[in-house]
C-alpha positions, 0 to 999 in steps of 0.5 A: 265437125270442121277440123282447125289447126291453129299454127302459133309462130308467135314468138313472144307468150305475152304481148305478141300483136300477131297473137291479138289479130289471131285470137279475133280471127279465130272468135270470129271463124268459131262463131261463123262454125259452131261446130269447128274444132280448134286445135292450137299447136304453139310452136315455140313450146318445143314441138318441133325440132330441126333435122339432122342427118339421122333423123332424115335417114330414119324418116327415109326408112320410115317411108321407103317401109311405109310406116306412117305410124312413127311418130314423126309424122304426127303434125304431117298428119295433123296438118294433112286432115285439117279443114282450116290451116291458121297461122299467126307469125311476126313479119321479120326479115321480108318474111316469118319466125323461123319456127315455122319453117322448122315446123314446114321441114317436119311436115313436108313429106312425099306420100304424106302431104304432097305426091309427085308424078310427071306433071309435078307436085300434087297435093294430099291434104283435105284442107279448104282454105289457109289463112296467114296473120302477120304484123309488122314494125315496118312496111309490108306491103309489096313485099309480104315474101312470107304469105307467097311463101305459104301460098305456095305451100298450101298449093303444093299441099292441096290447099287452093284457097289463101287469105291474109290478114296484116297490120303494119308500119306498127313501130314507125314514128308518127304511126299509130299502133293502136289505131293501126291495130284496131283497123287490122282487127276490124278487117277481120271481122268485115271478112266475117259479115 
């Protein structure tokens, strides 16, 4: 059984358009792995929480002891085993919701998520491929600083492979969202066939 995390950094619960290019993506890559098990983590429901000086201390401890039972590294190991990371965000701010980042900062551990030796960083994860949904008001091409972002990441994780699926210029006059939506849409399940 393929395992799939699903990272809902969609801000708004109702009406998000990320969320409707995730939700066919995610139909479409069940229906291509029957046997996928999707796991949703919906970030804006509290899951993660930023750091503080005392929990950066007691995560230190944690790993200087090698206790990898905290509870803290729960979404790292979550993370680390799955075998498909999406991961749906708005495009705001040349980049994504800052929910994600929070989400990055708990899972980012050395000797969780990634090691690091005299060549750099090399990563610990067994995921297969990362993929990256956005939507944007505006124009995104050129200048998608988000998904470099997380192309990094994934390398950095053990993750090689990366895609990205986007719609844009969605909230420009003359533009229409619909039709923009429905050609985004349509991208995804081409990338099925």
């Amino acid at each position: 059984m393929e395992k799939v995390l699903f990272l809902d950094a969609c801000i708004r619960e109702e009406g998000s358009r990320t969320k409707q290019l995730c939700e066919v993506y995610l139909e479409e890559f069940c229906k291509a792995h029957p046997d996928a098990e999707v796991e949703r983590l919906v970030l804006r429901d509290g899951v993660v929480k930023t750091h503080t000086l005392e929990k950066l201390e007691e995560r230190d401890a944690c790993v200087r002891a090698g206790n990898w039972d905290h509870p803290m590294f729960d979404l790292g190991k979550q993370y680390r085993d799955a075998d498909y990371i999406i991961i749906g965000t708005p495009y705001w701010d040349l980049s994504f919701a800052a929910i994600l980042k929070v989400y990055l900062e708990n899972i980012m551990v050395a000797d969780l998520t990634f090691g690091c030796n005299d060549q750099g960083f090399y990563g610990l994860c067994k995921g297969k491929m990362m993929t990256y949904i956005t939507t944007g008001g505006g124009v995104i091409d050129g200048q998608n600083y988000g998904y470099e972002y997380m192309q990094a990441i994934a390398k950095m994780t053990g993750i090689d492979d990366t895609e990205c699926f986007y719609a844009q210029n969605l909230d420009i006059v003359g533009f229409d969202a619909d039709a923009i939506m429905e050609e985004a849409k349509e991208m995804i399940r081409e990338a099925f066939k």
